[in-house]
N, C-alpha and C positions, 0 to 999 in steps of 0.2 A: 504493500500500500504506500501511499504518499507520505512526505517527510513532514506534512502537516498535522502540529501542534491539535489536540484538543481541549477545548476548555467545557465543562461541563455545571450550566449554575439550574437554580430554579425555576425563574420565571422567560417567558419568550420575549417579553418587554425589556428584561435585565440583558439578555443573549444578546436583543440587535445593539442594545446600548455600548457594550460591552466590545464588540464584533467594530463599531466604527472606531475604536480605539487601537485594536491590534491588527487589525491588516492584514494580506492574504495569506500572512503564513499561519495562520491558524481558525479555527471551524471551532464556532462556540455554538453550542448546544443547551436547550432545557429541558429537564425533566419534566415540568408540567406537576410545579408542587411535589409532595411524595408520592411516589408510584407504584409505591409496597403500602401494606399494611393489613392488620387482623379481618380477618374477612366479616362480612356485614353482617352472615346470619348463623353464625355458630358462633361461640366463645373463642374458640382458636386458640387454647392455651391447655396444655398437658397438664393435670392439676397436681401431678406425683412428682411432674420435674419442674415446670413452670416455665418450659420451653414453649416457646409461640408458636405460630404456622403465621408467617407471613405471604400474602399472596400479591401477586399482580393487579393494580387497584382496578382497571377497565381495559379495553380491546384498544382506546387508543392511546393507552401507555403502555401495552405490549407494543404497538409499532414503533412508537419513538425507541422502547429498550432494544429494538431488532437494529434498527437504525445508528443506534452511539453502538454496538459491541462491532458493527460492521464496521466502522470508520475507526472502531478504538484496533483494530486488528493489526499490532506488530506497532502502534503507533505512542507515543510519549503523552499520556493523559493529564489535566489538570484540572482535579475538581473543587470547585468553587462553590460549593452551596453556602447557604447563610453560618454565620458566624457562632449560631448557639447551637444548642442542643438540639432544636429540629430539624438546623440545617443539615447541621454532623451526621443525624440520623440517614437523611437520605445522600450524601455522601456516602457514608459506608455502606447502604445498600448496592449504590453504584459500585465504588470498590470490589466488592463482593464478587457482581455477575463481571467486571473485569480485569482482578488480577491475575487471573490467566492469561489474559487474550492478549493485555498491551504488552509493551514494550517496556514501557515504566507506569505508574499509577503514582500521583504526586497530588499535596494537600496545599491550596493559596486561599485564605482567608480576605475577602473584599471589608470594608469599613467604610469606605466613601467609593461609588461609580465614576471617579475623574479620569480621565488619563494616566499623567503621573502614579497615581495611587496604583492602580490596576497595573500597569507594567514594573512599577517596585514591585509587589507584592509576585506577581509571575514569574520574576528573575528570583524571587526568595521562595518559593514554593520550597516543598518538604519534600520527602519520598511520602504517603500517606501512614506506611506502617511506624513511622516514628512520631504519629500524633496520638493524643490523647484519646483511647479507647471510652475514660472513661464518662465522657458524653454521651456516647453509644449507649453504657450501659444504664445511666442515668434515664437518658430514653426510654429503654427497655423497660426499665422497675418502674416508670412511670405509667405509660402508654398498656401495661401490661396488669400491673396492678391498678389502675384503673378498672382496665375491663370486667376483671374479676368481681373486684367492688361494684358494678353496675349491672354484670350478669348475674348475680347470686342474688344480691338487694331487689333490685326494681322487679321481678316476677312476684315473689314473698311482698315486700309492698302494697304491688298493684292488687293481691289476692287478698291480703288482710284488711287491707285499707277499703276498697271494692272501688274499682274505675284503672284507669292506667297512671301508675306514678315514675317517677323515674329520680334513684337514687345515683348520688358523683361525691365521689370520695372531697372534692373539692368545690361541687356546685352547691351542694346540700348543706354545706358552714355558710354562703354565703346568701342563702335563702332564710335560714335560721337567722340571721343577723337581720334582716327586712322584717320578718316577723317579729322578732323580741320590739323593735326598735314601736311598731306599729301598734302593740301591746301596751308598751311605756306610754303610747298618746294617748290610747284609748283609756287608760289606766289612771290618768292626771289630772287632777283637783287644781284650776286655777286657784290660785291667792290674792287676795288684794293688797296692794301696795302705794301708796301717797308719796307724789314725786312735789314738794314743796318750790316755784323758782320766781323771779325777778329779774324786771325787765327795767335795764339800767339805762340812763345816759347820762353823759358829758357835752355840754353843749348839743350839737344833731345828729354826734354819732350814739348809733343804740347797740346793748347786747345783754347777754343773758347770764345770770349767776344763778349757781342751784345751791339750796339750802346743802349744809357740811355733808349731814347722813342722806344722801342721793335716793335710799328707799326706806322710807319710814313705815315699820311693816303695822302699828300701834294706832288706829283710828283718832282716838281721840287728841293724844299726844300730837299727829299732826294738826288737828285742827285747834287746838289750845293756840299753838307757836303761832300758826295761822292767823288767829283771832287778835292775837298778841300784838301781831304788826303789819294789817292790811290795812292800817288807814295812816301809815308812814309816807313821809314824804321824801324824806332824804336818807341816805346812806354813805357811811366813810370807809374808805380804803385803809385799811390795817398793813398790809405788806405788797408788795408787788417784787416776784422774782422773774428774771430773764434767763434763760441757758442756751446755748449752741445745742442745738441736736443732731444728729450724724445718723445717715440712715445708708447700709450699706445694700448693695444688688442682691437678689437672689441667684443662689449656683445653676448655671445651665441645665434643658430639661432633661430628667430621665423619663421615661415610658410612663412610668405612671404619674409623674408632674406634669406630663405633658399632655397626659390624657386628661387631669384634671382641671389643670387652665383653658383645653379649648369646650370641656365641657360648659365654667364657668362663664367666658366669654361670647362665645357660638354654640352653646347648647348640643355640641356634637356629640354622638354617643360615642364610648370608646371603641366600637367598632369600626365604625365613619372613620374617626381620627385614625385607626390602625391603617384603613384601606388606604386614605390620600398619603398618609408617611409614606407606606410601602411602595406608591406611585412616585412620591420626591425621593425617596433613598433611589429607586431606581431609575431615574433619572437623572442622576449626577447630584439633585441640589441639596440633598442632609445626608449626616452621615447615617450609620445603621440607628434602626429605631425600636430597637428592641433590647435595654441596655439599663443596668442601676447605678451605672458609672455617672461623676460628676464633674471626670477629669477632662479634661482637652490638650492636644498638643502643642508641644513649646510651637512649633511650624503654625498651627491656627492661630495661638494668639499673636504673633507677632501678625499674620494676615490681618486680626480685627484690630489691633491696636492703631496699625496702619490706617485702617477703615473709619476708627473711631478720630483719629488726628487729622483728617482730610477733610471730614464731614460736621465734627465739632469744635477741634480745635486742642490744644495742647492743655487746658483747664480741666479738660473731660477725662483726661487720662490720671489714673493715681501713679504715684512713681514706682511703688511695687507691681511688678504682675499680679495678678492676682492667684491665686492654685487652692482651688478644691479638693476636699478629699472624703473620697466614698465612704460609704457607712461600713460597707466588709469589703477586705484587700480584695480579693476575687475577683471585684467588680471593678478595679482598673485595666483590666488586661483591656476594656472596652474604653471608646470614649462616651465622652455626652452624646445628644442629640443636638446638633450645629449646623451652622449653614457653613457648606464646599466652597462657595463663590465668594470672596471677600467683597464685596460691591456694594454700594446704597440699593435703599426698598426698589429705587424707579429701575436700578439693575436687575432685584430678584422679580422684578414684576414681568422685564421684556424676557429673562429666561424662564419664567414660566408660559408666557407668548409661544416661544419658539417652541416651549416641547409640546405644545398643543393642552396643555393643564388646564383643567379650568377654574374661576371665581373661588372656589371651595378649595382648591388646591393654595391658592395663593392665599387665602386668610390664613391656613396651617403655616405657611411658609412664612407669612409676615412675625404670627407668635412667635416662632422659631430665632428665626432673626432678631425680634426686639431684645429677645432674651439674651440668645448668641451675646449681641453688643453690649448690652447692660451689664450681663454677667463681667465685662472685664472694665468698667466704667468707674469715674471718681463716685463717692460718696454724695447722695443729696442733703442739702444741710437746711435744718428749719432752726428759726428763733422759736423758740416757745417762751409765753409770758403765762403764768400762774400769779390769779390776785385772789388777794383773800380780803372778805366785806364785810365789814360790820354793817346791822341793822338791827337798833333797836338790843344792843348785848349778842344776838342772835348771829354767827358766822353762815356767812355765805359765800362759794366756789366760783372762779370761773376761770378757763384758758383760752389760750388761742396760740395758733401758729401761723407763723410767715414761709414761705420758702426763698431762702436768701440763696439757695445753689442748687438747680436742679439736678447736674453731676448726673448720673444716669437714668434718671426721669424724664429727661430730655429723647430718651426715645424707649422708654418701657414704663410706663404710669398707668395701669390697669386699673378699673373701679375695686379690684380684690383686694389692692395694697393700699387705696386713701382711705387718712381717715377724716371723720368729723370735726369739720374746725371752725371756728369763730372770726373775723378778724375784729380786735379789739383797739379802741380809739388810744393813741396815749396817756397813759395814767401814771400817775405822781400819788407816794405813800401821801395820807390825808386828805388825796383830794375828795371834796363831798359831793356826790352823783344825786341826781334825782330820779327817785323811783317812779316808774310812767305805770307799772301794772304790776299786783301780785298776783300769783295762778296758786291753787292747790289742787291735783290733780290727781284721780282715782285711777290707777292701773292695774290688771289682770298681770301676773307668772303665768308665759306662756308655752306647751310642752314641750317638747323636743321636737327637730324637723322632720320628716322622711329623710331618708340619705336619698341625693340624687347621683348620676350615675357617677357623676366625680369622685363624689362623699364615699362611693361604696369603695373605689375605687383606693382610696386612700387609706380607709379604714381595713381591708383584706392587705394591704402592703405593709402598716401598723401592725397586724394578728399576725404577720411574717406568713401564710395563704396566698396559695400562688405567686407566680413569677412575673417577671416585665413580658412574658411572650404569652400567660396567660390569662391576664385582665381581662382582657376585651372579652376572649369567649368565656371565661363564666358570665360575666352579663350577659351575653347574647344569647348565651344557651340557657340560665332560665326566667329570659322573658319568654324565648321560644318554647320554652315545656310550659309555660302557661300558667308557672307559678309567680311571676309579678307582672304588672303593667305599670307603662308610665304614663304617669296624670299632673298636666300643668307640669313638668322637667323635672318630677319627684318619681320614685319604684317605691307603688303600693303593692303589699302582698293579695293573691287570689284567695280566697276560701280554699285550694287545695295546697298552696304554700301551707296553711295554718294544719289540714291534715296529716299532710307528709312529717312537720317537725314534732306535732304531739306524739305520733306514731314513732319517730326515730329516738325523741326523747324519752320514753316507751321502753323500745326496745333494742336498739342498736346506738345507746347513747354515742358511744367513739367516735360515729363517723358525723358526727355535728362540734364535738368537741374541738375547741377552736389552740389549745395548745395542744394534743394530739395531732392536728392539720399541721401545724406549725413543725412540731417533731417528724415528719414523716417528710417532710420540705426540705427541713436540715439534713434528715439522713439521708436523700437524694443528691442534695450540695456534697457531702462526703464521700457519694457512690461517685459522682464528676470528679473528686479529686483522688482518686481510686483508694481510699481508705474504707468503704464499706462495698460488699456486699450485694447487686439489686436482687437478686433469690431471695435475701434474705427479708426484705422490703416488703417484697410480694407475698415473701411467705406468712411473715408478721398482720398482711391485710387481709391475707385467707384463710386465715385464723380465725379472726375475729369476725370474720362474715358469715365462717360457716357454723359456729358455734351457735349452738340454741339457746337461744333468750329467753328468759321468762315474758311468756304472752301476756300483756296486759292490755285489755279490749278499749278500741277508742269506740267513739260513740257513731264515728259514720260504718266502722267496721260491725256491731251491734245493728244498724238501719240497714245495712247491707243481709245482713242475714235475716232480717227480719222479711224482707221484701219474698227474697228467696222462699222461705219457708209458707209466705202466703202464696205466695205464685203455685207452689210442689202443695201446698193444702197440707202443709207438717206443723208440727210446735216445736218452738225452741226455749217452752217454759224451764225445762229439764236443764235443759246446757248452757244456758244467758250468763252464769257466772263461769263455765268452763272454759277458757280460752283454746285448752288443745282440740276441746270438742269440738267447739264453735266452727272452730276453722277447718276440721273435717266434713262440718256438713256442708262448708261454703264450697271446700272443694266437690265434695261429689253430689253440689247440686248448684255449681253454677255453669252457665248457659255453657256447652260446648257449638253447638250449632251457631252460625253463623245467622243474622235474624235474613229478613225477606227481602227487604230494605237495602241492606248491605250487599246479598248475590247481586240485585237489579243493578245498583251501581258499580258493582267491581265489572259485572258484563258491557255495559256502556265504556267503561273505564277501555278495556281489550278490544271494543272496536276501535275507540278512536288511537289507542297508540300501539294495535297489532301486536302487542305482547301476549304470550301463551298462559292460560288461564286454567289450570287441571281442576278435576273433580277434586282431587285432595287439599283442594287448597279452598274449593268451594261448601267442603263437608266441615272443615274445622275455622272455628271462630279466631284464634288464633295465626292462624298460616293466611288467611283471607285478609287479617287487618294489614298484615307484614305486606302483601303482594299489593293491596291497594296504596299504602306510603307507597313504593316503588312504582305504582303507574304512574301516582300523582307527579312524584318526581319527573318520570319522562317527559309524560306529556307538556310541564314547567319549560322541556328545556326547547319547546317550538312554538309554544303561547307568546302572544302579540298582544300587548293591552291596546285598548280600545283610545280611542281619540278624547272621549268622555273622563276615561279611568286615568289618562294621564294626568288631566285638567284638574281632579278632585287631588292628585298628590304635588302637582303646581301649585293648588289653592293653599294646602297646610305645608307648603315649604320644603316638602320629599320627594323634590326630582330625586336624589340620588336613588328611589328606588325605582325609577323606571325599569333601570335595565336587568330588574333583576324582579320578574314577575310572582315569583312566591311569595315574598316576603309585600309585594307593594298589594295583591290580591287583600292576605293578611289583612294589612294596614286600612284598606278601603273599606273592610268587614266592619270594622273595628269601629272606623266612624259611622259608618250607616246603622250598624245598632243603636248608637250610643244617641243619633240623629231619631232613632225610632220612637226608643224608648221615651 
């Protein structure tokens, strides 16, 4: 075969990017995402060894693998998948089906799509078998013990519970946490509380001072002070202090700051925000976005300092560099999330022009940047004045700040990071103000928020619960199982969120337990640094899943049997406190047949997308549910929304799901109920 170079990365998008940078002497290829993995409708895992069965994921990632082992044949490979754990993963699979065939098999890790970057990194390639396995196996005990936990749980679940539930060694702490949080509201006794304040001037400038104790929780107590001096006319200034305040940047974003700021800002959900990084990492303009690192390189910042002295000026710059340091070493080996191009906004704006990105891409890109810059920017400096007021013997509060040096505010002042501020007229100790208005005012203790997707986001990173590559899908996956929705940019829990955790707190407390999540995190961080074990990971979660728990009956599992027992014309007077019984008769008296309803539309399903429909699959309730998801599936992937159906997800702001008809179907449902009801 030919003496050309392969490079082999994941996405087709990444390949041609990649491909105008190195030139004819080498053939970049994509996998097409991962192209291995546990098969869909058996467990796939040996439960005596905890050996997988990995397979071929579809017919057209069999052709691409027939395709790269054809061209890899005698020829010098270099695979390029992404830089973590899931890249590694299908790297090694590649490896795998080619270190027979090539010539050599060699490992280059991308961090930024630039030019430069990509050809150092290709001259510094590895051989692959001198890389870190223990990614791989990090993978494994994840991807593997996972399974387990969701194939032993969610049947047992869906059976005791009655309906379909579905447990995740990692999604199920994070539904738990919506729930408790939604309990707390429902659960909250406002207080009342008397906010005492005065409305002061000096000549025509006006402001406000609040009484000393800012909540006076004592009814009477504030209306006595009250009484005492609402018919004052004057008040004197006891002290007046000034201080320099110094307010420093925040460190550039990682995955989950990042995901939290565009949520607060653009209300993106973290999967949105995952999608458009993964468009700008692969288009040159951030580096990798899937990262806990805080660091940047000495090379970036002397690019942004550059950038910052061109565009600001030599005031904006502090004399030290600035250097960040991650919360665990581990997480240096990566950088932050940064902008590639050292340029002003109106630069990032024309290279998101030219790569064809769109409006959505470029608001990720602006956050990105402000930050980038800010992070290595001089300090903002406010004056703050703190006065203290006599009235009447009676102290009274007031501040205010100036901003005498914007220093990195100058291009990163977000409404997350201001605060509440006054400006206050100048004031001289003694001088006497004239009081224009007293207020006393009755306020409610109000409960806690919803966590919105940001907040969850933060709070699972806090519980040490999943990683920077798996934020986004625990959210995604359960609003998609249908135990939370989002209302007004808050995750309220379903009625079957609240079933699933009574029943998990029940009986499978562990896999809700938020430092056991945490512990099972860290011993995967130790499988990556090959000091554990993943067998052992796996084995520790099939333990505990297969063990029998003491049944303890919820109350839909109790209506569940009860239904049953009147449908069959039995009594379950006898068994109603035996849990093992109970759940023997659910078993062998819940519905095996598939109802009438469901054949008619699995048959309509099979004409329209010519998939093969058996009797066996039309006799059992179960294997019929399974074959209907997979029509729906198909038939998803040659549905065309409607001229009308696009306009309704224009109206609420969800272009981006046009192009992705499941999910936008979903969404349209969702309002038209909601429109009904």
């Amino acid at each position: 075969m030919s003496e050309k170079k392969i490079v082999i990365v994941e996405s087709p998008k990444k390949a041609r990017e990649i491909s105008h940078f190195l030139g004819k002497d080498f053939i970049v290829k994509a996998t097409v995402g991962h192209f291995k993995d546990l098969p869909e409708d058996e467990m796939g895992v040996d439960l005596n060894t905890y050996e997988p069965k990995f397979v071929i994921k579809s017919q057209n990632h069999k052709k691409i693998l027939s395709e790269i082992k054809k061209l890899a044949e005698k020829s010098e490979v270099i695979i390029a998948t992404d830089p973590d754990r899931e890249g590694y993963a299908i790297g090694y699979f590649m490896y795998e089906e080619l270190k027979k065939k090539a010539k050599e098999v060699k490992r280059a890790e991308f961090h930024e799509i630039t030019k430069e970057h990509i050809k150092e990194k290709i001259e510094k390639a590895i051989p692959f078998e001198k890389t870190n396995f223990g990614l791989f196996n990090a993978f494994l005990g994840r991807r593997v013990g996972d399974r387990i936990v969701g194939y032993i749980l969610s049947p047992i679940a869906s059976r005791e519970i009655g309906g379909r539930f579905s447990v995740g060694r990692v999604q199920s702490p994070a539904v738990r946490l919506i729930v408790e949080r939604e309990i707390e509201i429902q659960n909250f006794k406002p207080t009342p509380y008397y906010v005492l304040s005065a409305v002061l001037s000096k000549s025509t400038a006006k402001f406000t001072a609040t009484y000393e104790n800012p909540k006076i929780e004592n009814k009477e107590e504030a209306e006595k002070i009250y009484e005492d001096i609402k018919d004052e006319k004057t008040a004197t200034i006891k002290k007046v202090e000034k201080k320099q305040v110094k307010q420093s940047p925040k460190p550039p974003f990682t995955t989950s700051t990042l995901q939290q700021s565009a949520s607060t800002v653009y209300r993106f959900p973290p999967e949105k925000t995952m999608m458009l990084a993964q468009d700008l990492f692969e288009s040159g303009l951030i580096t990798y976005h899937r990262t806990d690192s805080v660091r940047i390189s000495e090379k970036a910042i002397d690019g942004i300092r550059n950038l910052i002295n061109k565009e600001f000026g030599k005031d904006y710059l502090p004399e030290k560099i600035r250097v960040y340091k991650s919360k665990n070493t581990q997480a240096d080996a990566h950088e932050a999330i940064r902008i590639t191009h050292f340029v002003n906004l109106e630069g990032q704006k024309k290279l998101i022009q030219e790569k064809g990105l769109s409006e959505d891409h470029f608001k990720l890109l602006k956050l990105i940047y402000e930050r980038t810059v800010a992070s290595q920017m001089a300090d903002a400096i406010f004056e703050r004045t703190n006065v203290t007021v006599d009235i009447k013997g009676y102290t009274f509060k007031a501040s205010g700040s100036i901003l005498k040096f914007k220093g990195y505010k100058a291009v990163y002042d977000l409404e997350e990071e201001q605060e509440e501020t006054q400006n206050l007229p100048d004031l001289k100790n003694k001088d006497v103000l004239n009081i224009e208005k007293m207020d006393l005012e009755e306020k409610f203790t109000k409960p806690p928020a919803r966590y919105t997707e940001g907040g969850l986001v933060k709070k699972l990173e806090e519980l040490g619960i999943g990683r920077p590559s798996t934020y986004a899908t625990i959210i995604k996956t359960i609003k998609e199982r249908g135990y939370v929705v989002k209302e007004n940019g808050s995750l309220r829990p379903t009625e079957n969120a609240f079933h699933l955790i009574e029943y998990l707190n029940n009986r499978y407390n562990w896999v809700i337990d938020y430092s056991f999540t945490k512990k099972m995190e860290d011993f995967l961080d130790k499988v990556e640094e090959n000091k554990k074990d993943w067998k052992e990971f796996v084995r520790q979660l099939h333990e505990k899943s297969a063990t029998k728990q003491n049944v303890k009956i919820s109350k839909k599992m109790l209506d569940y049997a009860k239904d049953l027992a009147e449908k069959h014309g039995k009594s379950i007077e006898e068994i109603k406190d035996d849990p093992e019984k109970l759940k023997e008769f659910i078993d062998a008296h819940a519905e095996k047949n598939p109802s009438q309803k469901q054949i008619e539309y699995a048959k309509s399903l099979a004409e329209k997308t010519g998939l093969k429909l058996t009797d066996k699959e039309l006799s059992d309730r179960k294997l019929l549910t399974k074959w209907i998801d997979k029509a729906k599936k198909e038939m998803m992937k040659n549905y065309q929304l409607s001229e009308k159906q696009k306009n309704v997800l224009i109206k609420y702001g969800r272009e981006d799901l046009i192009d992705n008809p499941a999910q936008a179907l979903k969404f349209i449902k969702s309002k038209l109920s909601r429109y009904k009801k």
